[in-house]
C-alpha positions in Angstrom: 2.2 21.5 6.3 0.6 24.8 5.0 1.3 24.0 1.2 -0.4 20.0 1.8 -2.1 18.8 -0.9 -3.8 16.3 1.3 -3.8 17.8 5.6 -5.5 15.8 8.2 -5.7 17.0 11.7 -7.2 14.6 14.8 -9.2 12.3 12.2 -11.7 10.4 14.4 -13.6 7.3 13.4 -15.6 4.8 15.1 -18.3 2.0 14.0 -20.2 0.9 16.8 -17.5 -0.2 19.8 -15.0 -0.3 17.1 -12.4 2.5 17.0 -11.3 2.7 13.2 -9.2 5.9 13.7 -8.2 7.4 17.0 -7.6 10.8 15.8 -4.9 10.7 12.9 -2.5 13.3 11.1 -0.6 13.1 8.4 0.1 15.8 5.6 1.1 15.0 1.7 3.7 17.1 -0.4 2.3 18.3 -3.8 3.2 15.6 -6.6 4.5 13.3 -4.3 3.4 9.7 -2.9 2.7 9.0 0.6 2.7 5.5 1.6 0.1 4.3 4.2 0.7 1.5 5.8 -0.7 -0.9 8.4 -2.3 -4.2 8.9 -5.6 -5.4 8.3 -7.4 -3.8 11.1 -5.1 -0.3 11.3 -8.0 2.2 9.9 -6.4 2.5 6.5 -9.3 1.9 4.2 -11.3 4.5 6.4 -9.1 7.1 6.1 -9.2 6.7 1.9 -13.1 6.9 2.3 -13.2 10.1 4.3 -10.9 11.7 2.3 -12.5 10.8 -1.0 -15.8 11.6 0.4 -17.0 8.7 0.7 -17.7 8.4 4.5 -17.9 11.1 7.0 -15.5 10.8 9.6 -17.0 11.6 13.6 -14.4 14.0 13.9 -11.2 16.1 13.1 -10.3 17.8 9.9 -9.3 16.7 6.5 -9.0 18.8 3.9 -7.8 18.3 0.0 -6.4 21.1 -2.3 -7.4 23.2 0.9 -11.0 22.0 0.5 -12.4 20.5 3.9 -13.9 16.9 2.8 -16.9 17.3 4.7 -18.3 20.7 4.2 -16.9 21.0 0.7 -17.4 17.6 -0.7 -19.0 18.8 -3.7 -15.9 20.8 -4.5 -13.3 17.8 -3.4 -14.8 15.1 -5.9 -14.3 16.3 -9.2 -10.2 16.5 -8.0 -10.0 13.5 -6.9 -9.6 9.5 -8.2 -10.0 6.3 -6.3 -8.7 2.9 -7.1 -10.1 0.5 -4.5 -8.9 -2.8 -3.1 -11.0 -4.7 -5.8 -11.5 -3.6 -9.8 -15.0 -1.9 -10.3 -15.1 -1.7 -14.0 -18.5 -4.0 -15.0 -17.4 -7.7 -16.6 -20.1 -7.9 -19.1 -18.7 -4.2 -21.1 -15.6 -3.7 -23.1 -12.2 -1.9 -21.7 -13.6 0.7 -24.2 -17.1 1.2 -23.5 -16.1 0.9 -19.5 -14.0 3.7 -19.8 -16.5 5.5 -22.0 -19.4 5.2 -19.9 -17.3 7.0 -16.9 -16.4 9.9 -18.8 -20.0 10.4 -20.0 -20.9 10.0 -16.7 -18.2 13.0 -15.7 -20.4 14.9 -18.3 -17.7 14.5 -21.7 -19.3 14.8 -24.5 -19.5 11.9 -26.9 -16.1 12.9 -28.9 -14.3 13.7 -26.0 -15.4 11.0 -24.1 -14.2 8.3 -27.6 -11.4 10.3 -27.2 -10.3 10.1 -23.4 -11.0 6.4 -23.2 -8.7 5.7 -26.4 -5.9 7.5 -25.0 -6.3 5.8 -21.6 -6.2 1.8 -23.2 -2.9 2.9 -25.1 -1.5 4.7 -22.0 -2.4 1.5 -20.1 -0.9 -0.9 -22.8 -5.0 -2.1 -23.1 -5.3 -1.3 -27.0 -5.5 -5.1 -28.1 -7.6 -6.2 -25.4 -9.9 -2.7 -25.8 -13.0 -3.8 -27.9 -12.9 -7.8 -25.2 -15.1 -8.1 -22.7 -13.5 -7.2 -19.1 -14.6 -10.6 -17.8 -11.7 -11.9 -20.7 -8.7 -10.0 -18.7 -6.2 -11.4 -16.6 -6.3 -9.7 -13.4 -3.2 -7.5 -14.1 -5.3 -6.2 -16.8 -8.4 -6.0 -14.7 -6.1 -3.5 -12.3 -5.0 -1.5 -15.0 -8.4 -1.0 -16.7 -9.1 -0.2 -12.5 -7.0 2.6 -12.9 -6.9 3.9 -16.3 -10.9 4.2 -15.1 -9.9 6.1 -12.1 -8.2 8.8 -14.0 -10.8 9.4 -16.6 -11.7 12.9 -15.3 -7.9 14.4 -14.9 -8.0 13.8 -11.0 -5.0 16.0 -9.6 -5.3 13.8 -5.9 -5.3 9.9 -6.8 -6.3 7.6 -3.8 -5.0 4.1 -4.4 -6.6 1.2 -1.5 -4.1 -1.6 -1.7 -4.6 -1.5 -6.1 -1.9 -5.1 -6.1 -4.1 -7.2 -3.8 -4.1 -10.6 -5.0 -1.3 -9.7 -8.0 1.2 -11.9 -9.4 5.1 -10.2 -9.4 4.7 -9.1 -13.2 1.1 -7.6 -13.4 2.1 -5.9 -9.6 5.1 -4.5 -11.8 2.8 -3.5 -14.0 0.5 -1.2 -11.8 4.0 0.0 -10.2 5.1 1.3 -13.4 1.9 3.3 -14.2 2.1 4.8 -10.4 5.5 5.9 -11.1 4.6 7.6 -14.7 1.6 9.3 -12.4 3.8 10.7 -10.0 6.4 12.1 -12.5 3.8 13.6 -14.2 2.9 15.9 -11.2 -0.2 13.5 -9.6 -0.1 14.0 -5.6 -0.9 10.2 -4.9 -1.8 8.4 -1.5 -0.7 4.4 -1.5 -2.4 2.3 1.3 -0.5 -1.3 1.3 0.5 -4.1 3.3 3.9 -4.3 1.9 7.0 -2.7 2.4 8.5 -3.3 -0.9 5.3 -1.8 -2.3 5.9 1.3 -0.2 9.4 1.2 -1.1 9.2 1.2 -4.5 6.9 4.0 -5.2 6.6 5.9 -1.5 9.0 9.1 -0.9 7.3 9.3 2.4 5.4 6.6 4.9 2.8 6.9 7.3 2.2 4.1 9.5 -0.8 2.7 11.5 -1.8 0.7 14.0 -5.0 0.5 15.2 -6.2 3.0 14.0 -3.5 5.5 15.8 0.1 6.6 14.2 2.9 4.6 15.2 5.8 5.8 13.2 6.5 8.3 10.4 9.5 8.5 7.7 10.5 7.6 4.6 11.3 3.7 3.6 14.8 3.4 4.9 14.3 5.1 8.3 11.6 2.6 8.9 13.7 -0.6 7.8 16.5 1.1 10.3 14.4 1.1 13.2 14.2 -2.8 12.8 17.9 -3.2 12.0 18.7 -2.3 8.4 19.3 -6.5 7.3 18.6 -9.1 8.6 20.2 -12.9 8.6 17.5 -15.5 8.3 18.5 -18.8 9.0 16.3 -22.1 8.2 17.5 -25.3 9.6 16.9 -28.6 7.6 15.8 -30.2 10.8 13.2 -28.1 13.3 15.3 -30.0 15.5 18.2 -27.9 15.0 16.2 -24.8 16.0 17.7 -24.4 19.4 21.1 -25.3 18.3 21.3 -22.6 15.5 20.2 -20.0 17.8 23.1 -20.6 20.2 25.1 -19.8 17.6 23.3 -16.4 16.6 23.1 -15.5 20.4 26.9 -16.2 20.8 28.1 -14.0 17.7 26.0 -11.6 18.3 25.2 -10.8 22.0 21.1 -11.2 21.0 18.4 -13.3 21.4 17.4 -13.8 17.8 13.7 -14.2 16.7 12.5 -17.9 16.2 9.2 -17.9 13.8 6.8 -20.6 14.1 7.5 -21.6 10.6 11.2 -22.7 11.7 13.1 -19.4 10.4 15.6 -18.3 12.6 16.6 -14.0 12.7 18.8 -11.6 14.2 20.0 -8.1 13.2 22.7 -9.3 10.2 25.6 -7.6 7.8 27.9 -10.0 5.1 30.5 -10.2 7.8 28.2 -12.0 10.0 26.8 -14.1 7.3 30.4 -15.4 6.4 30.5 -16.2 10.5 27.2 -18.2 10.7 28.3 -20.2 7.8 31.8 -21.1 8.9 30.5 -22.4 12.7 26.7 -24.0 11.4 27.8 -27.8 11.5 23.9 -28.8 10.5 21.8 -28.9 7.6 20.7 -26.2 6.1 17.8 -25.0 4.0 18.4 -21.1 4.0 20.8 -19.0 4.9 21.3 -15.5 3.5 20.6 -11.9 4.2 17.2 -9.8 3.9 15.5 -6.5 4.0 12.9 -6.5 6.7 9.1 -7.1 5.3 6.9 -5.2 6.9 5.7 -8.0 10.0 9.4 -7.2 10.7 8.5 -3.5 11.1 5.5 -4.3 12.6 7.0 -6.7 15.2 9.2 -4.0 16.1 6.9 -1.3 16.6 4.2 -3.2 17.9 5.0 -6.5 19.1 2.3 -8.1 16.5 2.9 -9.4 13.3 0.8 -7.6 10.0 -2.0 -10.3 10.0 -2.7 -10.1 13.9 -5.8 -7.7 13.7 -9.1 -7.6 11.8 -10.3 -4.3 10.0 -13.6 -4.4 10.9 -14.7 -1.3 8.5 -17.3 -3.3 6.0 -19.6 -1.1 7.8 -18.1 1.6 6.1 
């Protein structure tokens, strides 16, 4: 823990009668990316605020690059970048003069500042669209302007608050790719998200929460191995047929499966068990096949609550 780039010890935070975090720890590798993860409601949006600064947590520790967030603020901005949940780059400016205006803001001089926000649209595949109005971009490009804005000033620590919310599959791809070019180039990063396949794809290391307390620590596939490694979803045709399919799971595999409200059918699954359902299912069936678990899987597991159960109440924040 002693070489962290980001070490938080006992991280208390409450807003009125709510408890946003109930005294948290967690530690990040240099250059790596630690993937936070919760439901709405966990305390994972506070914990990006009080380590960027941003909010001052009620008590604990948290340090960055060995700087303590509260008594050395001053010292922990200039290293660090923050991508929030929604893009804060200003509609009525150009990619350009958006990224311009921050780095004259960080104190570049004119030239450099041309100079950093040019090399940021072609990094971020922005050059066409560079000299357009922001309120002309697609929200993929939105994100990416988001973050080529958040790295402006070099930031060694980049703080990234659910940066796909409200993505399509290609521009999430997108913003995926640039995290992964960040973190081979050396960036320590820390992902909040409220999918699994996010933190899959770019975490090395998770950190989970659950109002506002850690429930589970480890890297992507230890956490999908606490809920079973795959799992066999099966959708009857006919909600009739729930009960009926679920026999079948319970007989070839000595468990009660899981029945979701929305008619799906699940039980801790491998191919050979797959061929099995298919050969004794006699009804109709809309899906049948074999799945990683999401993360309401995870969280079902851990918690007995599914990932949209809980409201963060931290707009007070």
């Amino acid at each position: 823990m002693n070489d962290s780039v980001i070490r938080v010890e006992g991280l208390r935070k409450s807003f009125g009668a709510t408890t946003a975090l109930a005294g948290i720890d967690l530690a990040v590798r240099p250059g790596s990316v630690l993937g936070l993860l919760g439901p709405n409601g966990s305390g994972k949006t506070t914990t990006v605020r009080i380590l960027s600064t941003l909010l001052r947590p009620d008590g604990g520790r948290a340090t960055v690059l060995g700087h303590d967030v509260v008594a050395e603020a001053a010292a922990v901005r200039p290293l660090v970048g923050l991508t929030g949940q929604y893009a804060a780059v200003d509609d009525s400016l150009t990619g350009l003069e958006n990224l311009t205006m921050i780095a004259r803001l960080l104190d570049f001089s004119r030239r450099d500042a041309r100079a950093r926000s040019a090399e940021l649209v072609e990094r971020f595949g922005l050059t066409d669209a560079a000299k357009r109005r922001v309120k002309t971009y697609s929200g993929g490009m939105r994100r990416r302007l988001d973050l080529a804005a958040s790295l402006v000033g070099r930031p060694a620590v980049l703080f990234l608050d659910e940066p796909t919310t409200g993505l399509d599959p290609r521009h999430r791809n997108e913003v995926w790719d640039q995290v992964r070019a960040l973190a081979a180039e050396g960036t320590t990063v820390l992902l909040t998200t409220q999918y699994l396949e996010e933190a899959d794809q770019l975490a090395e290391d998770l950190v989970v929460l659950d109002r506002g307390r850690v429930i589970a620590t480890g890297t992507p596939a230890s956490l999908k191995a606490e809920v079973g490694g795959q799992l066999l979803h099966v959708r009857p045709l006919h909600r009739t047929d729930l009960p009926g399919v679920a026999t079948v799971l319970a007989e070839l595999t000595s468990e009660a499966p899981a029945i979701d409200p929305t008619g799906e059918v699940t039980v801790a699954g491998s191919p050979e068990l797959l061929r099995a359902v298919g050969d004794r299912l006699d009804v109709p069936i809309a899906e049948l096949g074999l799945r990683l678990p999401s993360l309401d899987d995870v969280f079902l597991t851990l918690t007995g609550h599914g990932a949209d159960d809980t409201e963060e109440e931290e707009a007070a924040a």
